[in-house]
N, CA, C and O atoms as CSV, one atom per row, in Angstrom:
chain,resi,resn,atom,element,x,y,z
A,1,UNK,N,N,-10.766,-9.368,1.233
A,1,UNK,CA,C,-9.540,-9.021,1.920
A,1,UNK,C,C,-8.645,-10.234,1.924
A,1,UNK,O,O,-9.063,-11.304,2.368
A,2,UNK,N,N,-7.660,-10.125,1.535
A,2,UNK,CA,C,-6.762,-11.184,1.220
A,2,UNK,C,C,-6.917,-12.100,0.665
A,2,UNK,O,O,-6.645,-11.786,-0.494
A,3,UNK,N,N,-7.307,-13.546,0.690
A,3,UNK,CA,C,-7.713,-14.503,0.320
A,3,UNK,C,C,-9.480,-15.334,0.837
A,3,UNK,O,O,-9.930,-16.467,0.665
A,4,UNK,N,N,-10.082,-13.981,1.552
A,4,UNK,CA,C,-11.525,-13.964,2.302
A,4,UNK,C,C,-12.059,-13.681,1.413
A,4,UNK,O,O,-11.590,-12.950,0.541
A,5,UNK,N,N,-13.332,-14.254,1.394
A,5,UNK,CA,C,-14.727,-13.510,0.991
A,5,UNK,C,C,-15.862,-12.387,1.483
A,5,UNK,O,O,-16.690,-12.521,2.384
A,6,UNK,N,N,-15.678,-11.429,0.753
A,6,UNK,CA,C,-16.327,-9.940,1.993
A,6,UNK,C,C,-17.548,-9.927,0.967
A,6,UNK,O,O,-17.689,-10.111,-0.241
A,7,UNK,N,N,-18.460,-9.579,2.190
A,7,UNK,CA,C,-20.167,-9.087,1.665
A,7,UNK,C,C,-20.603,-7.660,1.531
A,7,UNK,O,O,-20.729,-7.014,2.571
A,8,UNK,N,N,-20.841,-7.103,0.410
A,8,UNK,CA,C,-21.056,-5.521,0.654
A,8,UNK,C,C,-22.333,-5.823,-0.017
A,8,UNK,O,O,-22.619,-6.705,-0.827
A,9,UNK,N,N,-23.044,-4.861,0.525
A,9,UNK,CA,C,-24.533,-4.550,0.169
A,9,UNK,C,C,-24.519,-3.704,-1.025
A,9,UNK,O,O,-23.953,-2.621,-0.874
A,10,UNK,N,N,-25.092,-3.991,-2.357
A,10,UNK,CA,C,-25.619,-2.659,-3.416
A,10,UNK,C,C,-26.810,-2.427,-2.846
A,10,UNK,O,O,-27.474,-3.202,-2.158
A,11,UNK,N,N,-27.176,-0.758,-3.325
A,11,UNK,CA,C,-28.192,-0.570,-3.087
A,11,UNK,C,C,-28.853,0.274,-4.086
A,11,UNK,O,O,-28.248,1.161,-4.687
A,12,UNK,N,N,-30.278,-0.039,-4.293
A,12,UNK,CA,C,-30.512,1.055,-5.508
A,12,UNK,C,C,-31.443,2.141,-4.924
A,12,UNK,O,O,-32.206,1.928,-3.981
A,13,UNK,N,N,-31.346,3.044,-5.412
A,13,UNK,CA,C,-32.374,4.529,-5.083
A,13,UNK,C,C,-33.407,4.194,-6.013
A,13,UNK,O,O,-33.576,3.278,-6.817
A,14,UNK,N,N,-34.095,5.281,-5.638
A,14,UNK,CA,C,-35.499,5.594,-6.484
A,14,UNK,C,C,-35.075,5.645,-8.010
A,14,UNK,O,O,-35.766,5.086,-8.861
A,15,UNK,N,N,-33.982,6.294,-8.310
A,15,UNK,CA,C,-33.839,6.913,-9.555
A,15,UNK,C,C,-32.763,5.585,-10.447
A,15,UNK,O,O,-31.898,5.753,-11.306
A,16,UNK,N,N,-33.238,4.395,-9.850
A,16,UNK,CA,C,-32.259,3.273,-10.677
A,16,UNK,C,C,-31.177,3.490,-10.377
A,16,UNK,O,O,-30.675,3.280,-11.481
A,17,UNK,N,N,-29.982,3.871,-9.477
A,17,UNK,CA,C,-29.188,4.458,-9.256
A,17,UNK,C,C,-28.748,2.950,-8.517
A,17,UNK,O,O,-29.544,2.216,-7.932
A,18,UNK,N,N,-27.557,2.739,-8.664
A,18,UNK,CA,C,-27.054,1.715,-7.945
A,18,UNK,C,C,-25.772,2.515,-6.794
A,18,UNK,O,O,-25.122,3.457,-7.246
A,19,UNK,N,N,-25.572,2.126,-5.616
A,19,UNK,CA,C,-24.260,2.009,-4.619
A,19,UNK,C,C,-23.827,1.305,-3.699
A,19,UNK,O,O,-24.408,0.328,-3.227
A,20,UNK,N,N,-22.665,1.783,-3.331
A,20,UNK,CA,C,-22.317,1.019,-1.820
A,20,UNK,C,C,-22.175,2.043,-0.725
A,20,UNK,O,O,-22.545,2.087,0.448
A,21,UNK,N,N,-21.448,2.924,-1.591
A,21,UNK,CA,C,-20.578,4.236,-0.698
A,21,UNK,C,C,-21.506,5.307,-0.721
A,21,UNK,O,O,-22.723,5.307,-0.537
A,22,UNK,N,N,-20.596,6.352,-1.020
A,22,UNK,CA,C,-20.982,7.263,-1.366
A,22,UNK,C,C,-20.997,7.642,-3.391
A,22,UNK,O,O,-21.548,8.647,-3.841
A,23,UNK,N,N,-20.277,6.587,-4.291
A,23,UNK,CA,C,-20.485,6.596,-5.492
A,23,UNK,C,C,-21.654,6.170,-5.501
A,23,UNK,O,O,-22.279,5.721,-4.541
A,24,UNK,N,N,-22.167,6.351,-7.100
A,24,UNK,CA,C,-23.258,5.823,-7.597
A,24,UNK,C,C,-22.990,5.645,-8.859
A,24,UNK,O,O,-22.027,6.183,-9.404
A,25,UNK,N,N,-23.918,4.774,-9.529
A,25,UNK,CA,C,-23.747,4.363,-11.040
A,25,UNK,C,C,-24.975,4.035,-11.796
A,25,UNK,O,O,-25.977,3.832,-11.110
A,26,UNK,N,N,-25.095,3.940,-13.162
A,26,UNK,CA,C,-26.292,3.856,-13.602
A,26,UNK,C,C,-26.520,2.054,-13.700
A,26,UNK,O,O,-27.608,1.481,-13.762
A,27,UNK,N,N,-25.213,1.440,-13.691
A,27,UNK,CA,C,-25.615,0.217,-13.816
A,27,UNK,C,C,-24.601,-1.081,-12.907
A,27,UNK,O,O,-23.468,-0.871,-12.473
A,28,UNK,N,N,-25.204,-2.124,-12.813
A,28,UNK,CA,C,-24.613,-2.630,-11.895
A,28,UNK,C,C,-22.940,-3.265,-12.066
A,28,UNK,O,O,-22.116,-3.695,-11.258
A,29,UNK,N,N,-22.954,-3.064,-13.567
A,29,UNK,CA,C,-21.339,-3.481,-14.206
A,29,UNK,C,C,-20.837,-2.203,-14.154
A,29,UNK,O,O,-19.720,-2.280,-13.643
A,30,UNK,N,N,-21.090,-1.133,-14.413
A,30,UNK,CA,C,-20.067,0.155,-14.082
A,30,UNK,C,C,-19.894,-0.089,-12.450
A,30,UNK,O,O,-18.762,0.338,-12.224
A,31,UNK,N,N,-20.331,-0.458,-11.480
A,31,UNK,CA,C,-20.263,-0.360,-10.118
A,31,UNK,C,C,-19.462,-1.359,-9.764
A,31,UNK,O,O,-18.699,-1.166,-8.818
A,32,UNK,N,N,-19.464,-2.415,-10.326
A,32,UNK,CA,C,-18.335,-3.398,-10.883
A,32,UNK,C,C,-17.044,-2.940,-11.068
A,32,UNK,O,O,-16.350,-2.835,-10.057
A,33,UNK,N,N,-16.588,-2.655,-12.102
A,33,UNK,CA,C,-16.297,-1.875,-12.973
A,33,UNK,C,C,-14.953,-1.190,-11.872
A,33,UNK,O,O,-13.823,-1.551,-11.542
A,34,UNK,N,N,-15.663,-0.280,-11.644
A,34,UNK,CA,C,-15.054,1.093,-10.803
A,34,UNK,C,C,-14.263,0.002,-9.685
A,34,UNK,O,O,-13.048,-0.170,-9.787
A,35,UNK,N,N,-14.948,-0.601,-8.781
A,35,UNK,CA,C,-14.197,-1.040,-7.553
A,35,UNK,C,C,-13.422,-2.423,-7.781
A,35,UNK,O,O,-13.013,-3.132,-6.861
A,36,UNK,N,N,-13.277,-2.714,-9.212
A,36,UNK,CA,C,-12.301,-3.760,-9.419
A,36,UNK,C,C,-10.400,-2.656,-9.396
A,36,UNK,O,O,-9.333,-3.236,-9.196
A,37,UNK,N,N,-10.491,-1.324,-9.612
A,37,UNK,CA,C,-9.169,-0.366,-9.391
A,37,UNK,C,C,-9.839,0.922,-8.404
A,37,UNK,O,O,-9.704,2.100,-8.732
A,38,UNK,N,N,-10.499,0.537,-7.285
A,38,UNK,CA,C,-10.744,1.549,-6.479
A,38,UNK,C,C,-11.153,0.633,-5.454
A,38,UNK,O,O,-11.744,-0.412,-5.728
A,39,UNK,N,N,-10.817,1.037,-4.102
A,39,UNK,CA,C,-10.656,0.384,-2.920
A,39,UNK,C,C,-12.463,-0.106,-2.469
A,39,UNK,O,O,-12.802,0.991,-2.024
A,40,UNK,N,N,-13.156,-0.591,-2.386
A,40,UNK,CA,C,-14.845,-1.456,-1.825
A,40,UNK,C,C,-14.959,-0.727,-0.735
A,40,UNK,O,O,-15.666,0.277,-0.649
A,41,UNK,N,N,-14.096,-1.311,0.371
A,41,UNK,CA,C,-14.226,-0.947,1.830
A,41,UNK,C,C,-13.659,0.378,2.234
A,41,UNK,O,O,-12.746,0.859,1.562
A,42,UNK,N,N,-14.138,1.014,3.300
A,42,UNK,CA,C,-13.039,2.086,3.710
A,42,UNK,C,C,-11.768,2.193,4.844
A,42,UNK,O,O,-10.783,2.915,4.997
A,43,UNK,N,N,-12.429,0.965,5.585
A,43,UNK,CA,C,-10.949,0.687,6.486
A,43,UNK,C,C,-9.804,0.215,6.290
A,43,UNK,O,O,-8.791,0.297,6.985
A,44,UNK,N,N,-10.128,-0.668,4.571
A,44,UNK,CA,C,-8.826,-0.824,4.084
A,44,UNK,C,C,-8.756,-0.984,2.905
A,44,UNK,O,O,-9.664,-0.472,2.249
A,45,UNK,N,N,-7.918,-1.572,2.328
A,45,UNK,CA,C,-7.696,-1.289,1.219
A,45,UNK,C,C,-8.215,-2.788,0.256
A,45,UNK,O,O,-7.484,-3.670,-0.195
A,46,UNK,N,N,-9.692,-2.663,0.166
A,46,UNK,CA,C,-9.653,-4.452,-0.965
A,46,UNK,C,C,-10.633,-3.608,-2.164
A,46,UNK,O,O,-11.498,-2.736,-2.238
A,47,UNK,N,N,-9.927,-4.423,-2.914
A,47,UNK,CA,C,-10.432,-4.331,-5.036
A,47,UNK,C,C,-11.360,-5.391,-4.938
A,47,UNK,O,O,-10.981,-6.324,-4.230
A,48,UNK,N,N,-12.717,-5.520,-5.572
A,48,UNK,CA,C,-13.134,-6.281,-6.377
A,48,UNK,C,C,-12.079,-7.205,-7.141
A,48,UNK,O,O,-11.050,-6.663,-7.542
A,49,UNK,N,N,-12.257,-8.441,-7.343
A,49,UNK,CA,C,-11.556,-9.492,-7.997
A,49,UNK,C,C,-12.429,-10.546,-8.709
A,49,UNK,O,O,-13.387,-11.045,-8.118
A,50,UNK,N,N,-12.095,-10.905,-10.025
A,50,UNK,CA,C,-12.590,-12.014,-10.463
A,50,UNK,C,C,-11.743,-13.290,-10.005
A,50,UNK,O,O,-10.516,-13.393,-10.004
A,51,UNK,N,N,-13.066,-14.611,-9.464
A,51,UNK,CA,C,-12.066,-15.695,-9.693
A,51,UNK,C,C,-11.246,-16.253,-10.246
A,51,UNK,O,O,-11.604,-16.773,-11.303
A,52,UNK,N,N,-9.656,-16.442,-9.799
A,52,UNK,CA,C,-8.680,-16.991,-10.346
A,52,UNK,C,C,-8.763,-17.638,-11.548
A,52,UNK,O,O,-8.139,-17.300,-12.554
A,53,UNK,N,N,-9.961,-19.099,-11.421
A,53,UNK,CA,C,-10.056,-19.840,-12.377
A,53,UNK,C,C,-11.037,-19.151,-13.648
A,53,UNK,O,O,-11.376,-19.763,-14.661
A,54,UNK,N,N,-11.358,-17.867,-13.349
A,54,UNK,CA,C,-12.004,-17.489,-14.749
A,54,UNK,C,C,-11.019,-16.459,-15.351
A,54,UNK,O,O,-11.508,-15.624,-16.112
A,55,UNK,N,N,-9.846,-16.422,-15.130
A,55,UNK,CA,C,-8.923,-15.548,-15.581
A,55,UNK,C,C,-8.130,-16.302,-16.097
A,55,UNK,O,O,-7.586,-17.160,-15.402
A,56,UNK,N,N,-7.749,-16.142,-17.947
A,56,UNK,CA,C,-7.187,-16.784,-18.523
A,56,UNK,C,C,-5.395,-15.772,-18.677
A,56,UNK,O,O,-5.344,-14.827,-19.464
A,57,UNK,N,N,-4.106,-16.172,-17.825
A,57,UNK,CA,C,-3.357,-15.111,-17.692
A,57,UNK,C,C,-1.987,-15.625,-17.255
A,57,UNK,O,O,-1.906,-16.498,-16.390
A,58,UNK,N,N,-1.073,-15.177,-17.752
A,58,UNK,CA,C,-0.068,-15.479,-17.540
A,58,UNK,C,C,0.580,-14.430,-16.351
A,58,UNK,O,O,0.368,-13.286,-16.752
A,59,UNK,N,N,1.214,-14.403,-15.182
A,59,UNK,CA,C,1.396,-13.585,-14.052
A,59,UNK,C,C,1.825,-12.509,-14.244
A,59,UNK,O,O,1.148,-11.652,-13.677
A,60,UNK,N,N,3.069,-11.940,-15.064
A,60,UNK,CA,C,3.325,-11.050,-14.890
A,60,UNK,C,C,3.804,-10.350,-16.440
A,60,UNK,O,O,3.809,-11.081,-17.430
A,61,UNK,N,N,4.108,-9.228,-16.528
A,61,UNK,CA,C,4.527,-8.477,-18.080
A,61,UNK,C,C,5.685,-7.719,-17.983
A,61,UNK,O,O,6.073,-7.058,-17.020
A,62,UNK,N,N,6.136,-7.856,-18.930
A,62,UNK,CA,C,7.596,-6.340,-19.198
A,62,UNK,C,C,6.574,-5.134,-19.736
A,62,UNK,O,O,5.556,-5.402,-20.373
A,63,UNK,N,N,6.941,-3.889,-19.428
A,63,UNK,CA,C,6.087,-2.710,-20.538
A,63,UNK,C,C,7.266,-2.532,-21.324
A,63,UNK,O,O,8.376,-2.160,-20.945
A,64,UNK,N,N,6.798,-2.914,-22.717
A,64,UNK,CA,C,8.079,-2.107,-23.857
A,64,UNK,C,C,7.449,-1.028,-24.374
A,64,UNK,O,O,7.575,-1.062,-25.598
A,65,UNK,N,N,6.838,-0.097,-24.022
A,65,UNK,CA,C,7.000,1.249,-24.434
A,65,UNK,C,C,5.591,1.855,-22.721
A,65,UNK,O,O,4.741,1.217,-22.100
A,66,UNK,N,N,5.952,2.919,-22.657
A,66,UNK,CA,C,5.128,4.317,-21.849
A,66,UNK,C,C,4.062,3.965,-22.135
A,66,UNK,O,O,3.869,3.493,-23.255
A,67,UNK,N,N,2.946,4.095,-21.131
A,67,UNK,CA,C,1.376,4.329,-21.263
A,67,UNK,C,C,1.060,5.093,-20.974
A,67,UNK,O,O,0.528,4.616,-19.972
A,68,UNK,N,N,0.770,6.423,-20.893
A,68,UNK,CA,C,-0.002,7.514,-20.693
A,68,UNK,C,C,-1.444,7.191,-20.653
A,68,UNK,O,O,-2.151,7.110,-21.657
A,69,UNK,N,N,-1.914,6.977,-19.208
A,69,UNK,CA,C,-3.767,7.141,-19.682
A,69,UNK,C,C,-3.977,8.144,-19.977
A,69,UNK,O,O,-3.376,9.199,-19.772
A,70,UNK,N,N,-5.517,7.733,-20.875
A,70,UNK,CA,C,-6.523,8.823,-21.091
A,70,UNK,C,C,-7.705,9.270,-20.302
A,70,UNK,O,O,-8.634,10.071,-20.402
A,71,UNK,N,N,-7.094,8.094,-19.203
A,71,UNK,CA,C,-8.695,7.663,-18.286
A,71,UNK,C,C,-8.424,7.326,-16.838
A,71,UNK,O,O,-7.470,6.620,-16.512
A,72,UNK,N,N,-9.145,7.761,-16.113
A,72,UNK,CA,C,-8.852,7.164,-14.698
A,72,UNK,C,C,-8.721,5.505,-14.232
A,72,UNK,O,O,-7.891,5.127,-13.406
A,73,UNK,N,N,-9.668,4.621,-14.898
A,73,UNK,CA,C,-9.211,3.654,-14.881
A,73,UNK,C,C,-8.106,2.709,-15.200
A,73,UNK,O,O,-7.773,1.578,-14.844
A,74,UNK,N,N,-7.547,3.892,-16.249
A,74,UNK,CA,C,-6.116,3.266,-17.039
A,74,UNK,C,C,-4.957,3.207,-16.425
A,74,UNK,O,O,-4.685,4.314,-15.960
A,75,UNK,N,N,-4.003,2.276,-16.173
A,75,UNK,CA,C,-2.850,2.416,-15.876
A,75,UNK,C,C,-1.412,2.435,-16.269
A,75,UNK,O,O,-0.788,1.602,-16.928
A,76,UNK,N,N,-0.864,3.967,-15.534
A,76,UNK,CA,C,0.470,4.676,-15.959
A,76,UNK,C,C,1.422,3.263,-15.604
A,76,UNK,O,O,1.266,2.504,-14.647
A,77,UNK,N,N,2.382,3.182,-16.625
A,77,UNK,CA,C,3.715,3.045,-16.595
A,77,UNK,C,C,4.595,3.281,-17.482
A,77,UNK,O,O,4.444,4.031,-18.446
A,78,UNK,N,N,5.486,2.706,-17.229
A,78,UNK,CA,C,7.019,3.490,-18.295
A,78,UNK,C,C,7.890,1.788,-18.844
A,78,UNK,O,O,7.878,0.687,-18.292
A,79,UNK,N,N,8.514,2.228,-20.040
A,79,UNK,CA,C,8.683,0.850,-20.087
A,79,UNK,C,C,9.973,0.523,-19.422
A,79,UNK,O,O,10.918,1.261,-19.144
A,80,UNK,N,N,9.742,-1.152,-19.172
A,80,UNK,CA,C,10.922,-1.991,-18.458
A,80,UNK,C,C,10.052,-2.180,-17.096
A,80,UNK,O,O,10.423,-3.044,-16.302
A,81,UNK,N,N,9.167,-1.575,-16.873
A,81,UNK,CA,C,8.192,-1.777,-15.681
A,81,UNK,C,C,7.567,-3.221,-15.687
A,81,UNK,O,O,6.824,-3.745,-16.518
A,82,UNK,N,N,8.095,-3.711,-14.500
A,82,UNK,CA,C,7.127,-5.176,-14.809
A,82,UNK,C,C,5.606,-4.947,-14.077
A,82,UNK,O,O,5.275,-4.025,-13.331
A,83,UNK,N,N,4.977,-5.842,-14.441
A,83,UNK,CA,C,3.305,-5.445,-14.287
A,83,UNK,C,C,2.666,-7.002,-14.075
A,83,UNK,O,O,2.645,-8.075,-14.678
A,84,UNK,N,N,2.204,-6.460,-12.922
A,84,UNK,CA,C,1.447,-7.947,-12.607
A,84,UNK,C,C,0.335,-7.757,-13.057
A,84,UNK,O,O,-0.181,-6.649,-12.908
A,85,UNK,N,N,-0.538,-9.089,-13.928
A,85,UNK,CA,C,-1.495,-9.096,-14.569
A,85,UNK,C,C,-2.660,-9.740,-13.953
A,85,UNK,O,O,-2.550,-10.906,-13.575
A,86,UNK,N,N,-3.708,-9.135,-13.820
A,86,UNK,CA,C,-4.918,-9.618,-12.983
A,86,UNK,C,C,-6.045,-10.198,-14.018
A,86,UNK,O,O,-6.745,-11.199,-13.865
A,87,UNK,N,N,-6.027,-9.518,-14.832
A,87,UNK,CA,C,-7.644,-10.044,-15.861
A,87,UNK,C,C,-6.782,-9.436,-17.368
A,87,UNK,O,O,-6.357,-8.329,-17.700
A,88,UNK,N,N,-6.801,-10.754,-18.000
A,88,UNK,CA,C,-6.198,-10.711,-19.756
A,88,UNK,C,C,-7.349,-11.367,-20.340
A,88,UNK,O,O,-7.127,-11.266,-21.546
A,89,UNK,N,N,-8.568,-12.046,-20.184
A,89,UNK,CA,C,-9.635,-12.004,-20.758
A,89,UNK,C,C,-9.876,-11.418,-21.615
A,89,UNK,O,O,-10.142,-12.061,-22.631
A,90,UNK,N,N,-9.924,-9.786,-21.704
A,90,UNK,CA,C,-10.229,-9.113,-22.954
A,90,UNK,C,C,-8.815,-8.867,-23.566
A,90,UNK,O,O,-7.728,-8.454,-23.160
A,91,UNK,N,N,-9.460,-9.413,-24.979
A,91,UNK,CA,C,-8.336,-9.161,-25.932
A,91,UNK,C,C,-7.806,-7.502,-26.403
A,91,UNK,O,O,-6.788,-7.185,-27.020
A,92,UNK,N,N,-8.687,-6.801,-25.967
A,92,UNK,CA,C,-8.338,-5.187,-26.362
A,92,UNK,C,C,-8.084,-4.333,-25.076
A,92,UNK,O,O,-7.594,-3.239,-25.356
A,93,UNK,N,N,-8.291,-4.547,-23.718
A,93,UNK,CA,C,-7.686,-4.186,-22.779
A,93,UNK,C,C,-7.453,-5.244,-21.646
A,93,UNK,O,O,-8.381,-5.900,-21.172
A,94,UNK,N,N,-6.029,-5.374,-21.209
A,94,UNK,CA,C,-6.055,-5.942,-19.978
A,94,UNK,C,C,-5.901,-5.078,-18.833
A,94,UNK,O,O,-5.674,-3.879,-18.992
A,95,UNK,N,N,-6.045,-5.773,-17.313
A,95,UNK,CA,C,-5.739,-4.899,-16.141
A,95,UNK,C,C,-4.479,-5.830,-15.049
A,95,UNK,O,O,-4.136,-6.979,-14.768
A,96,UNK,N,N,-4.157,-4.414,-14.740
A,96,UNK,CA,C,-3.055,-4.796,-13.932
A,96,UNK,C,C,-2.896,-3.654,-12.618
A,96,UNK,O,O,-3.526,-2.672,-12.226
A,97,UNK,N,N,-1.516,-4.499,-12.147
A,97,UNK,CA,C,-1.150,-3.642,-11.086
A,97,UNK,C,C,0.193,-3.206,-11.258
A,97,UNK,O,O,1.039,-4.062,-11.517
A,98,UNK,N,N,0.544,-1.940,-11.149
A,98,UNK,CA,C,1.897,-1.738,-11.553
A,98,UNK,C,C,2.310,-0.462,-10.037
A,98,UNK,O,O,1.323,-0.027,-9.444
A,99,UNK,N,N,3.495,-0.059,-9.632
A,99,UNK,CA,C,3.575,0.753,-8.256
A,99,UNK,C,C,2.897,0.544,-7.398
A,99,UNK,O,O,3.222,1.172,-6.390
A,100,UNK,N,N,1.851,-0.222,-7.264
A,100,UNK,CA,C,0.573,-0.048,-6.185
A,100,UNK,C,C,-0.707,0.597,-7.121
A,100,UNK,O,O,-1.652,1.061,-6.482
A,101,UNK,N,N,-0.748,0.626,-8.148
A,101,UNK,CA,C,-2.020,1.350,-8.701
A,101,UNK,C,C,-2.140,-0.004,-9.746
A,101,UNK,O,O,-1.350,-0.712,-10.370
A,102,UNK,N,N,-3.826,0.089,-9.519
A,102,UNK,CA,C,-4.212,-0.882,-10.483
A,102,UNK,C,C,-5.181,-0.141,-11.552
A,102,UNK,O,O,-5.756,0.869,-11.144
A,103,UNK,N,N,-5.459,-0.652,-13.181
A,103,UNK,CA,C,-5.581,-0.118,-13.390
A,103,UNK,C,C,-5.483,-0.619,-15.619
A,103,UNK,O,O,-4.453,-1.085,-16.105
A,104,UNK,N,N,-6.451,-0.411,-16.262
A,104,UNK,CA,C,-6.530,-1.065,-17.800
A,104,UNK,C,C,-5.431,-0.526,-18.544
A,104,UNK,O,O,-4.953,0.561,-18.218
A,105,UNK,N,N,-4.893,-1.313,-19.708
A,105,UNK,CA,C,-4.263,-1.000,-20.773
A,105,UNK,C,C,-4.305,-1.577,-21.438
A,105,UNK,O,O,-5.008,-2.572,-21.266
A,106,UNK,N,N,-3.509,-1.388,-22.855
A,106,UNK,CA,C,-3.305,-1.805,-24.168
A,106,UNK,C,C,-2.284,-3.416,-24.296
A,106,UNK,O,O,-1.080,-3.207,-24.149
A,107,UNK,N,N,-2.612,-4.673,-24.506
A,107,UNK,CA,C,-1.969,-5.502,-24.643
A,107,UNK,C,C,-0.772,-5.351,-25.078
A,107,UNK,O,O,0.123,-5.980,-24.513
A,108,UNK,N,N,-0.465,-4.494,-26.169
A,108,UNK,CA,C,0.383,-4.581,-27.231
A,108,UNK,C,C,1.331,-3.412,-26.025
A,108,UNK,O,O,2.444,-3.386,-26.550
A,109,UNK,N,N,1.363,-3.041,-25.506
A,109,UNK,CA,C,2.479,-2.226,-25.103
A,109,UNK,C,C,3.290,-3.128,-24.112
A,109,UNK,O,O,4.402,-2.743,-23.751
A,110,UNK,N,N,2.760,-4.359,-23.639
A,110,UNK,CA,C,3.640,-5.319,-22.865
A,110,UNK,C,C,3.808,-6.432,-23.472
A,110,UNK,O,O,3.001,-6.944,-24.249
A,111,UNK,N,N,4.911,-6.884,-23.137
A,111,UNK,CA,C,5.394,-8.528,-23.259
A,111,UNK,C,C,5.152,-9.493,-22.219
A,111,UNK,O,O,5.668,-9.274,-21.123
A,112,UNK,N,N,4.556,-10.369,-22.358
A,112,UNK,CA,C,3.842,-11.496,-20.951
A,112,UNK,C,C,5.510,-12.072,-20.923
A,112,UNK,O,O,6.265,-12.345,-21.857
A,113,UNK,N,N,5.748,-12.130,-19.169
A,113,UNK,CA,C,6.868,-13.348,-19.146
A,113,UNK,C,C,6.873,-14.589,-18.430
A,113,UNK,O,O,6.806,-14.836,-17.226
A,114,UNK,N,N,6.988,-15.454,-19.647
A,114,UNK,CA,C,6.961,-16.856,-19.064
A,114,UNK,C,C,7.222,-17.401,-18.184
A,114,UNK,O,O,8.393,-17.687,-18.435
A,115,UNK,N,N,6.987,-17.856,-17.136
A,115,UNK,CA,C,7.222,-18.862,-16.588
A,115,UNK,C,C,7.300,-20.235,-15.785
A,115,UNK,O,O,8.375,-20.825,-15.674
C-alpha cells in the first residue's frame, strides 16, 4: 500500500493449488502474475509490484495506434493516450497503467517519452 510493505499469506491445498483469496492457481508465478493487474487485498486497492530498481523503464509512453486486448490481463487504450509504464523488462510485452486499469501490451504500439 503506497510506498509500505504488506504480508499476505499463499497457501497451498491438497491438490498443489496455490491462494490468497478466493482465486487459485496452478503455480506460484501465475498467482504472481494475476495480482500484479488485480487488486491483493480487499479493503483496498494494492497491485503486486516489482522493485523499482529491478525495473529497467523509462516513466511514461504516448500510444500511437489502439490496443484492443485479447486477454484480461491486457491493457485497452486508444492512441495519444499517455501510459505510465511499470515493468519494460520484457522485450515482447510491457505493463502499464492507463485510466486506472493496469494491465500488458505490445511495445511497438507506444512511444517512451523522454525525460
Amino acid at each position: 500500500y503506497g510506498d509500505h510493505v504488506q504480508h499476505f499469506k499463499v497457501l497451498q491445498d491438497r491438490c498443489s493449488q496455490y491462494y490468497v483469496w478466493d482465486e487459485v492457481f496452478s503455480s506460484l508465478n501465475e498467482l504472481v502474475e494475476f495480482y500484479h493487474s488485480n487488486s491483493i487485498a480487499r479493503e483496498r486497492t494494492v497491485f503486486l509490484r516489482d522493485p523499482e530498481h529491478f525495473a529497467r523503464r523509462p516513466h511514461h509512453a504516448h500510444a500511437l495506434h489502439d490496443f484492443t486486448p485479447h486477454h484480461p490481463s491486457q491493457l485497452r487504450f486508444l492512441r495519444g493516450d499517455v501510459i505510465e509504464l511499470i515493468d519494460c523488462s520484457d522485450s515482447l510485452r510491457w505493463r502499464g497503467r492507463c485510466h486506472g486499469r493496469v494491465g500488458y501490451f505490445p511495445p511497438e504500439y507506444v512511444q517512451t517519452i523522454c525525460q
